[in-house]
C-alpha positions in Angstrom: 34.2 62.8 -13.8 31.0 60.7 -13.9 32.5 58.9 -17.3 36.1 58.1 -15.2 34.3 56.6 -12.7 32.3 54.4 -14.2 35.0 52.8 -16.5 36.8 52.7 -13.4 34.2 50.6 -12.1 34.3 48.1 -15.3 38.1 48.2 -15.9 39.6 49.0 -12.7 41.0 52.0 -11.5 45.1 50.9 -11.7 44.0 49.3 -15.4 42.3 52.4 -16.6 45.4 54.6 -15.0 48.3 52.4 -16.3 46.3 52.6 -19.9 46.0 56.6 -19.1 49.3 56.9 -18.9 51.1 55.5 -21.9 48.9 57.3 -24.4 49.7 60.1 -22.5 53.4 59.5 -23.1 52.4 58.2 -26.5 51.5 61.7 -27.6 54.1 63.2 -25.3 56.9 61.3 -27.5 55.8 64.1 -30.3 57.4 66.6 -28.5 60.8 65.6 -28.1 60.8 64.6 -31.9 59.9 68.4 -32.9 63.1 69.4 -31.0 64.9 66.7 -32.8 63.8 68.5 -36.2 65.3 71.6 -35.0 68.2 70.1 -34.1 68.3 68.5 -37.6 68.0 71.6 -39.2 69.8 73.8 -37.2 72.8 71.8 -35.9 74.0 69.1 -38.0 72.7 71.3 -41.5 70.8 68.9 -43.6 68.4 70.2 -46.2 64.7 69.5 -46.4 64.8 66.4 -48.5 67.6 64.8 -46.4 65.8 65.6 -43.0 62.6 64.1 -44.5 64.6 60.9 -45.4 66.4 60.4 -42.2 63.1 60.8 -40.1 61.1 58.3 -42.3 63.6 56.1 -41.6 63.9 56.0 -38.2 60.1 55.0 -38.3 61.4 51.2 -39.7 60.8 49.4 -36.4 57.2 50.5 -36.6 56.7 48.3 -39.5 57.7 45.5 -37.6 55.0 46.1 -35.6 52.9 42.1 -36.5 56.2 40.8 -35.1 56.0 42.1 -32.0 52.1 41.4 -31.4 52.6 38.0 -32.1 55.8 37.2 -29.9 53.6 39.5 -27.0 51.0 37.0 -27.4 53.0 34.1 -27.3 56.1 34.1 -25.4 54.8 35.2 -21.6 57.7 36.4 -19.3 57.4 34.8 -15.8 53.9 33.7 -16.4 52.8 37.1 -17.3 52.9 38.6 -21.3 51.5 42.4 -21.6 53.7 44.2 -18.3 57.2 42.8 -18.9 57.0 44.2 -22.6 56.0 47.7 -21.1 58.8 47.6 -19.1 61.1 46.3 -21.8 60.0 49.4 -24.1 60.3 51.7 -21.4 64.1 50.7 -20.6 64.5 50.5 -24.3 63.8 54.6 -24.8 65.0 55.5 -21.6 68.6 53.9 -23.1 68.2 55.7 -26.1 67.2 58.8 -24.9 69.7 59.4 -22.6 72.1 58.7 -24.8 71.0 61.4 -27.2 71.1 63.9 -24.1 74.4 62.6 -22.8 76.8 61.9 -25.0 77.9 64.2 -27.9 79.1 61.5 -30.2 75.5 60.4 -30.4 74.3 63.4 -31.1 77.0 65.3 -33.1 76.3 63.0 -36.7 73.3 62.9 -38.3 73.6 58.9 -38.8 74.6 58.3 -35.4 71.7 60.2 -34.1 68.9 59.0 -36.8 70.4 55.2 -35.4 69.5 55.9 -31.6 66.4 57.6 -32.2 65.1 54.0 -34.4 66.1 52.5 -31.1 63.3 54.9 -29.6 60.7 54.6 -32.0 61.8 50.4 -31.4 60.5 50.9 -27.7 57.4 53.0 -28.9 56.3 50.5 -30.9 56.5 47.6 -28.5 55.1 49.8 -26.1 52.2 50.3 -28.5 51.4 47.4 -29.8 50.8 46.3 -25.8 49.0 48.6 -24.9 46.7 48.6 -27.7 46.2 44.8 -27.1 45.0 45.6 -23.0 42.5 47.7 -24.3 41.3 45.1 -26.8 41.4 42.2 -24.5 39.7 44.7 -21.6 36.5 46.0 -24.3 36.3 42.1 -25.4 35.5 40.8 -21.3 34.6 44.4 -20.2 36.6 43.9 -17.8 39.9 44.2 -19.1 41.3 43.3 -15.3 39.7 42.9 -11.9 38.2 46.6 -10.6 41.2 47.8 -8.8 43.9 45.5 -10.6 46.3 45.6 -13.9 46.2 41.9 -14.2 44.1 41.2 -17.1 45.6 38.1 -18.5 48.8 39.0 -17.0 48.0 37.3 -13.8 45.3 34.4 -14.5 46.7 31.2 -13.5 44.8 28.8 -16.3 46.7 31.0 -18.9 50.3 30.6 -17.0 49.4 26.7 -16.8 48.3 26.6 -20.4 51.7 28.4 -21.7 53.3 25.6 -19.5 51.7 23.1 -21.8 52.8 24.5 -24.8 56.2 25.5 -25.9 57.3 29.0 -27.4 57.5 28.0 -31.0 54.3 26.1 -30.8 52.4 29.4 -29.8 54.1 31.3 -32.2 52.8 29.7 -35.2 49.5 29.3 -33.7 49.0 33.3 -33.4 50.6 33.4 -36.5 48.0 31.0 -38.2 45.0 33.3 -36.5 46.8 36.3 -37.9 47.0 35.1 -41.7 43.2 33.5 -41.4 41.9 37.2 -39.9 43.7 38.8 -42.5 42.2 36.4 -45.3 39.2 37.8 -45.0 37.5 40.0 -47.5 35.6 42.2 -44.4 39.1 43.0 -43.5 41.7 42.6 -45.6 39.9 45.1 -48.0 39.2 48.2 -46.5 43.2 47.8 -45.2 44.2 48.1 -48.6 42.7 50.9 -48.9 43.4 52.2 -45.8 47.3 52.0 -46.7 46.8 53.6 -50.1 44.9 56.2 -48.6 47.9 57.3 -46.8 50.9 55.8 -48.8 49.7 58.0 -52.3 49.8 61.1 -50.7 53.3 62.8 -50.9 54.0 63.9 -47.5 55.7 67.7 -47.8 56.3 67.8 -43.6 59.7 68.8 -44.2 59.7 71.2 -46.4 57.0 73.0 -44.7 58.7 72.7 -41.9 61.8 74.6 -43.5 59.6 77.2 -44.9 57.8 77.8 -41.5 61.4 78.3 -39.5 63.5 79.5 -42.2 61.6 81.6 -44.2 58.7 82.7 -41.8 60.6 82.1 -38.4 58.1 80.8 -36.6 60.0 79.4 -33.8 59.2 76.2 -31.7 56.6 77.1 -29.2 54.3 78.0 -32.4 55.2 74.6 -34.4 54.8 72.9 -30.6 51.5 74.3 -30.1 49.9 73.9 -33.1 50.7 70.2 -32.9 49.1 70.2 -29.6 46.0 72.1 -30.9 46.0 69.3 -33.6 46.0 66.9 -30.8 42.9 68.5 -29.0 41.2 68.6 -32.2 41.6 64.8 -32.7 39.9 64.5 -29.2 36.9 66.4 -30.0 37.0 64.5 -33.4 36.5 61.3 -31.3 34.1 63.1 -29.4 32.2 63.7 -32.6 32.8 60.3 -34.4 31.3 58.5 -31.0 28.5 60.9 -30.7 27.1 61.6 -34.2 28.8 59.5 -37.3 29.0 56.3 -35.8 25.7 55.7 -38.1 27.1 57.2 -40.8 28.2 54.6 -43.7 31.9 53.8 -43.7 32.1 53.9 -47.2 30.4 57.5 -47.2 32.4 58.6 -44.0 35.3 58.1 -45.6 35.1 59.6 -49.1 34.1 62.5 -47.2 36.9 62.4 -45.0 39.2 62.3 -47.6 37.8 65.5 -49.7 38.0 67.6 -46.3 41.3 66.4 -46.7 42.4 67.5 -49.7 40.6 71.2 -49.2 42.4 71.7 -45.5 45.6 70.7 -48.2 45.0 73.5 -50.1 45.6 75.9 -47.5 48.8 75.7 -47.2 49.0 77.2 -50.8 46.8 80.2 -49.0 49.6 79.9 -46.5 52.8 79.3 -49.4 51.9 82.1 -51.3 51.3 84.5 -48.5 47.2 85.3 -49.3 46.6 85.1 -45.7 48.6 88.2 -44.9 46.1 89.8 -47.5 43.3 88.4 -45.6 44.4 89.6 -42.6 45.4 86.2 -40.8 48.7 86.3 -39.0 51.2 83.2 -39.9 51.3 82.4 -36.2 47.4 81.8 -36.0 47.0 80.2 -39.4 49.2 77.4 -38.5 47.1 77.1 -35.4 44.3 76.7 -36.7 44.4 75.0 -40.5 47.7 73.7 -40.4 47.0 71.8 -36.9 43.6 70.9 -38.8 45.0 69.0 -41.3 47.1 67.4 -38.6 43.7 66.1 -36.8 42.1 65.1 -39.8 44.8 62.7 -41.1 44.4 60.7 -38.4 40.4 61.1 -37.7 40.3 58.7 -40.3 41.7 55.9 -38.1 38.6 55.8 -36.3 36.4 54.1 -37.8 38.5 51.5 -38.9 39.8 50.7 -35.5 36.3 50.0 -34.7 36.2 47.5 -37.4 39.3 45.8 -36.5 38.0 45.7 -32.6 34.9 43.6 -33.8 36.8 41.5 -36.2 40.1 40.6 -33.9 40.2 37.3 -33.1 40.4 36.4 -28.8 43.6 36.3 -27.7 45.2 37.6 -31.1 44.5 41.3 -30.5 48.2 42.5 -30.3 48.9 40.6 -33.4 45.8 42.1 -35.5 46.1 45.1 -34.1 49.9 45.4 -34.8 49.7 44.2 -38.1 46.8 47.4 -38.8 49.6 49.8 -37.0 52.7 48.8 -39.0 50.5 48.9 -41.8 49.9 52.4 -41.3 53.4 53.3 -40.5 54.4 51.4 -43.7 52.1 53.9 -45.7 53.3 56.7 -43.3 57.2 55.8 -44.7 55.8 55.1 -48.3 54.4 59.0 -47.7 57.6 60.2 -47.1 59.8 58.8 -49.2 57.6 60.0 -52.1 57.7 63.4 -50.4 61.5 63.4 -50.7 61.3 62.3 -54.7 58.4 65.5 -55.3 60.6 67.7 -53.4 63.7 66.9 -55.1 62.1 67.3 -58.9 60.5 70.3 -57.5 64.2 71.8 -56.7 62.5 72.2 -52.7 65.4 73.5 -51.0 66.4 74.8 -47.9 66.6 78.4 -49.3 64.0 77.9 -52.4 60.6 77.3 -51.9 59.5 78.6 -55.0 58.1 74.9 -55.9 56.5 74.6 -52.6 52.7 75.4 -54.1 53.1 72.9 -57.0 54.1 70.2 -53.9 51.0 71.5 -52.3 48.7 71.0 -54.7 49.6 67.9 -56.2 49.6 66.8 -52.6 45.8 67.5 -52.4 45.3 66.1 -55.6 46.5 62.8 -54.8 44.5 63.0 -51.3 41.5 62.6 -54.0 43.1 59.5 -56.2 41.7 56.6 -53.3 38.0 57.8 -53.2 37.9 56.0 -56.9 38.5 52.4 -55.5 36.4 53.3 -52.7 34.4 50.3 -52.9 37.0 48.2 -51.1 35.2 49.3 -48.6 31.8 47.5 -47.4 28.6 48.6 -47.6 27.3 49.5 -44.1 24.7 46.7 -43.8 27.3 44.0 -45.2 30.0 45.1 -43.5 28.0 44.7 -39.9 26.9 41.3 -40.9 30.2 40.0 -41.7 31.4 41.7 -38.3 29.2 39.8 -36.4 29.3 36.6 -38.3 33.4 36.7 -38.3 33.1 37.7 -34.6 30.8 34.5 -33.9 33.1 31.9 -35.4 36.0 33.2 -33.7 34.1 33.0 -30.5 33.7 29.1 -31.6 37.1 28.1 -33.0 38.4 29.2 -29.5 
């Protein structure tokens, strides 16, 4: 309570609640999408490499993610540019939602339904991209609004009289010409290529696992549900972690080690595959609680350090556009991840009723979690990579 009080006090209560409550429904949003797997699977009768197709692509509008950091920066809505998009994301999933609920023709045809739930995923990534850019522009002025307010720049009359002054287009380009100078640089342009490869190179086997938890185990979906809550709660004590003890730790060290806890939490699911855990005692139910909702928390621990990076590089009043451009990055890899999943599974004859390829999956999987710790050294030393922070952070300060 003592820690929600006193960022209330610096970032006002309605700020810090308002933030509160979209990553709450940012996580929630997993939930509905594990019933949409099911239905998938169990309604409309598409096999694992299909399912894995059709969900990677309803991820597209996430890519687009630079595009909508730079017209939220830019185009302001009744003198205000960060609320109006909320509200525009929020009707846009409420539409599409509905819709899936309501009417049977949306959801009765597996291209109908993959169409409307891209219209979702278009409203979570507005809705993202926003709110990522409040929190930036709040830790920037540490005090992202007035205590007790959600203005932050929403409200501040030299910015509405500024955007006066200067037409649409005109802004545009200018956030666009911040976002290709930030991204010229070696501090930061680097470590996101590997970042992205570090994802993109790993074929992602969801799917299939998936099928071979419900169909073969039948694990049903208050298991699959909970363990992606537990990996959830694990990612919170990862933070907790990350901001207590390995914030000192080198990046470059941090994250070769992150990526060969990876690739050993990989390898059990071929513990898991080829039943050894039934041997050692471990009920399916509570390994998937534990190491498959491990690997889950893991994946994304890695984001961490980055974003700190990116918050000390972004430019003033550019953060939804650098921060977007990092996000679609990662859903860009996330897709890349995927689609490579569906080619391994299909030369691997991974089928709805034959897993018997599944381990191979598996462990070239892990394998591949290994490849980007050899071009590690796109990422910065410690000591260089603070200096260039600071230095990068300083001329922004000045061009502005």
């Amino acid at each position: 309570m003592g820690t929600i009080t006193r960022l209330s006090k610096i970032y006002g209560g309605s700020f810090l609640s308002l933030v509160s409550l979209c990553y709450f429904l940012q996580s929630f949003r997993s939930f509905p999408w594990m019933a949409m797997t099911f239905w998938y699977k169990d309604n409309l009768k598409v096999d694992p490499g299909t399912m894995q197709f059709l969900m990677s692509t309803t991820m597209l509008p996430m890519v687009a993610k630079p595009v909508y950091g730079i017209i939220s920066d830019s185009v302001y809505i009744k003198g205000a540019h960060r609320i109006p998009y909320l509200v525009l994301a929020g009707g846009l999933q409420l539409f599409a939602w509905t819709a899936i609920a309501l009417f049977s023709g949306v959801s009765s045809a597996a291209s109908m339904l993959t169409a409307f739930l891209t219209i979702t995923n278009l409203g979570g990534a507005i809705s993202e991209v926003v709110q990522d850019a409040m929190v930036a522009e709040a830790g920037k002025n540490k005090a992202g609004a007035q205590p007790g307010s959600v203005r932050d720049t929403d409200d501040n009359p030299e910015l509405k009289q500024f955007q006066g002054r200067k037409d649409v287009g005109s802004a545009m380009w200018d956030q666009m010409a911040k976002l290709k100078e930030a991204l010229q640089k070696p501090a930061l342009h680097r470590p996101l290529l590997w970042f992205l490869s570090s994802f993109a190179l790993i074929p992602g086997l969801g799917s299939s696992m998936f099928f071979f938890q419900t169909e073969y185990l039948g694990l049903n979906a208050s298991v699959l549900g909970l363990a992606r809550l537990v990996g959830q709660v694990g990612l919170i004590f990862g933070s907790m972690l990350y901001n207590k003890a390995l914030k000192g730790v080198p990046v470059r060290r941090l994250f070769v080690y992150v990526q060969i806890l990876l690739s050993l939490c990989m390898l059990t699911d071929v513990v898991f595959v080829k039943r050894i855990n039934l041997e050692l005692g471990i009920p399916d139910k509570w390994f998937v609680l534990g190491a498959s909702a491990f690997v889950e928390a893991i994946g994304q621990f890695k984001s961490l350090p980055f974003m700190v990076l990116l918050a000390q590089l972004c430019p003033s009043g550019s953060e939804a556009s650098v921060f977007s451009f990092f996000s679609a990055a990662s859903c860009l890899a996330g897709l890349l991840n995927g689609y490579l999943g569906v080619v391994l599974s299909s030369q691997l004859n991974i089928s709805a009723k034959d897993f018997s390829g599944l381990p191979t999956g598996i462990l070239i999987s892990a394998s591949c979690a290994l490849l980007p710790i050899l071009w590690i050294g796109l990422i910065p030393e410690e000591g260089k990579s603070a200096k260039e922070t600071r230095t990068n952070s300083v001329e922004a300060k000045k061009a502005l």
